[in-house]
N, C-alpha and C positions, 0 to 999 in steps of 0.2 A: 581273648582280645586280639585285635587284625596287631599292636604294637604286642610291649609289653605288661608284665604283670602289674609291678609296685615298683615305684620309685621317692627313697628315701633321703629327704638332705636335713630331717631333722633330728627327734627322735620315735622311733619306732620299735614295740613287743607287738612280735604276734607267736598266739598260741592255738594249737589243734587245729591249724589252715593249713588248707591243700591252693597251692600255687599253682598252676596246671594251664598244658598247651597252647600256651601265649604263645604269639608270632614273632616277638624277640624274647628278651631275658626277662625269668621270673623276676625276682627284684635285684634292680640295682640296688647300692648302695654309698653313700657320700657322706652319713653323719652316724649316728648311735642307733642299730640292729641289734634285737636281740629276739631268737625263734627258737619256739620254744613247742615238743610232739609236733613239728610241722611235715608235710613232707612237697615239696619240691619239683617236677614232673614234667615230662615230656614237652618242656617251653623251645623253642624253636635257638632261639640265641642264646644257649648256656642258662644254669641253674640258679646261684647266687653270685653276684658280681660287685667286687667294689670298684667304684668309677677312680678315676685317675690312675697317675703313674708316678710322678716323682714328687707331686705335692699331696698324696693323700694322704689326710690323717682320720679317714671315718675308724670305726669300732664295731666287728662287727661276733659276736658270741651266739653259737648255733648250738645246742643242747639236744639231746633224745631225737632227734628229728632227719629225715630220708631225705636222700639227695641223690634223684636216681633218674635215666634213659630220656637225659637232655641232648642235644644236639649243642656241641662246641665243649666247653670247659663245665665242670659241673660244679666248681666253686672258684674263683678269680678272685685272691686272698688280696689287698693294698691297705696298708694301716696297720690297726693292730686286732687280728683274729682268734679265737678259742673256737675249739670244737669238740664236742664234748659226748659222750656217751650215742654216736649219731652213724648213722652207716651212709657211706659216701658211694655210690657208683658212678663212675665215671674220674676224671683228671681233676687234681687239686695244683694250684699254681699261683704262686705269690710274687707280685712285684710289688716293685717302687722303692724308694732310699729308703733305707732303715725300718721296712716292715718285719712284724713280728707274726709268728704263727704257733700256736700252740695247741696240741690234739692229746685228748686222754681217752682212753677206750671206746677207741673210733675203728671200724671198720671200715678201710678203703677199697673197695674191688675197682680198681684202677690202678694210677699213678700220680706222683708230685714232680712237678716241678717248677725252677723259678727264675726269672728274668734280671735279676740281678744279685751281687757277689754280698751286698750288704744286708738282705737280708734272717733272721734270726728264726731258726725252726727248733724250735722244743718238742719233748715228748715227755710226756709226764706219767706215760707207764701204761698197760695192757692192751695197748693199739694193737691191728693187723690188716695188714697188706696182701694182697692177691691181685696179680701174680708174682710181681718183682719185688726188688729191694730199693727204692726211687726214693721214700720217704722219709731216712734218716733213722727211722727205727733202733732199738735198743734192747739185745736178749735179755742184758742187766735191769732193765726196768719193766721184763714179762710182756714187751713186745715180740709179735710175731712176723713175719715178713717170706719171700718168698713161698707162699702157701697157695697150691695147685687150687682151679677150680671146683678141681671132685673135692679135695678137701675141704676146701671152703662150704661147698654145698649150702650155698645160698637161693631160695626159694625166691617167685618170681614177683614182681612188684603189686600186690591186691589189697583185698580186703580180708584181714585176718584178724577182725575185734577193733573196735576201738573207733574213734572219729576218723582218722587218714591212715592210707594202706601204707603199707610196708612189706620188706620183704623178710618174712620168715630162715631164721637158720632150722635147715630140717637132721633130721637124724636117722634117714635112709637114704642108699644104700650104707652110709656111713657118718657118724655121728659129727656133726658140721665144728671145724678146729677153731670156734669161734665162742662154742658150749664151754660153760663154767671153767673160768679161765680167770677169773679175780677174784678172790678174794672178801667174802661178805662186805667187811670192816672197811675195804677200799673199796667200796661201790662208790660212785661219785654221785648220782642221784638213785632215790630207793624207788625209784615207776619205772616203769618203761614208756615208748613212745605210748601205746596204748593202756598206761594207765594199769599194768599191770604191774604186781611189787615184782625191785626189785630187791636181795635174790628172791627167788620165786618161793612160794609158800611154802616152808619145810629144810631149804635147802641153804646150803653156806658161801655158794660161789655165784656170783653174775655172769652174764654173758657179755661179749664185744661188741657194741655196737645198741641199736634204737632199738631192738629187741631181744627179750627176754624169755623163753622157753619157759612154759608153765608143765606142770606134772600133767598128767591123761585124768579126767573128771572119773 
């Protein structure tokens, strides 16, 4: 689209859609978002945005789903946000009065930050961040933070299974710090973006973030 992707002021599920190289933002956001395996892509004006600043009160819950090689911000939190089992590339940045932002075993290869002092950032445990420590992160809740590229070793944005690409954690030249890191029992969702179980078949620990590592066939 020469504009943008989706623009939402009411309420809105999407699932197993690919948002992709709009000439502004994937979707705005103004009322009740919820995306669900989605992934996110190459839109010209930032990734997912919620519109306003000191009067927003949209909703917006991002689950299993890729938010990756946007131009601008690659998520623009305003209201009250969750994000959940989803791997983030690029900057995460929450304004406006008293928003709240909440992430559980999210992968950021990027950074956080936020435009105002009243805002409220939860972590609810096996996040991780690359490169820095920007996100509020917590060792006590099996967040990881400051973890190097090579470590991270995150593969590049394609097609690896499933309805929408994603980007694969690989396990050469070194096994990506992102691999079975939770705990079966604290999986938050048992698929991955692609519909794969998660943990993986056989196995006791999840991975961080919209993908899941399956065993070699």
């Amino acid at each position: 689209n020469f504009g943008g992707g989706i623009e939402n002021w009411g309420t809105l599920s999407l699932a197993t859609a690919s948002i992709a190289s709009n000439e502004y933002t994937g979707i705005i956001n103004t009322g009740i978002l919820a995306v669900w395996s989605c992934t996110v892509s190459d839109n010209s004006g930032g990734g997912i945005h919620a519109s306003g600043v000191f009067d927003c009160g949209g909703t917006m819950a991002i689950t299993n789903s890729t938010v990756s090689g946007n131009e601008g911000d690659a998520l623009y939190a305003c209201g009250s946000t969750t994000i959940t089992h989803s791997t983030v590339s690029g900057r995460v940045v929450a304004d406006g009065q008293d928003s709240s932002i909440d992430i559980a075993a999210t992968l950021i290869d990027g950074a956080c930050s936020q435009q105002s002092e009243s805002i409220s950032w939860t972590s609810s445990g096996h996040n991780l961040e690359s490169p820095g420590n920007t996100c509020g992160f917590d060792e006590a809740k099996g967040d990881q933070f400051n973890v190097s590229a090579g470590q991270l070793n995150l593969g590049p944005l394609q097609n690896n299974g499933g309805p929408t690409e994603t980007h694969a954690l690989q396990t050469e030249p070194v096994v990506s710090a992102a691999i079975d890191t939770i705990l079966g029992a604290s999986c938050v969702v048992n698929e991955d973006q692609r519909s794969e179980p998660r943990p993986q078949t056989g196995g006791s620990m999840c991975d961080v973030g919209a993908f899941e590592v399956q065993p070699e066939p």
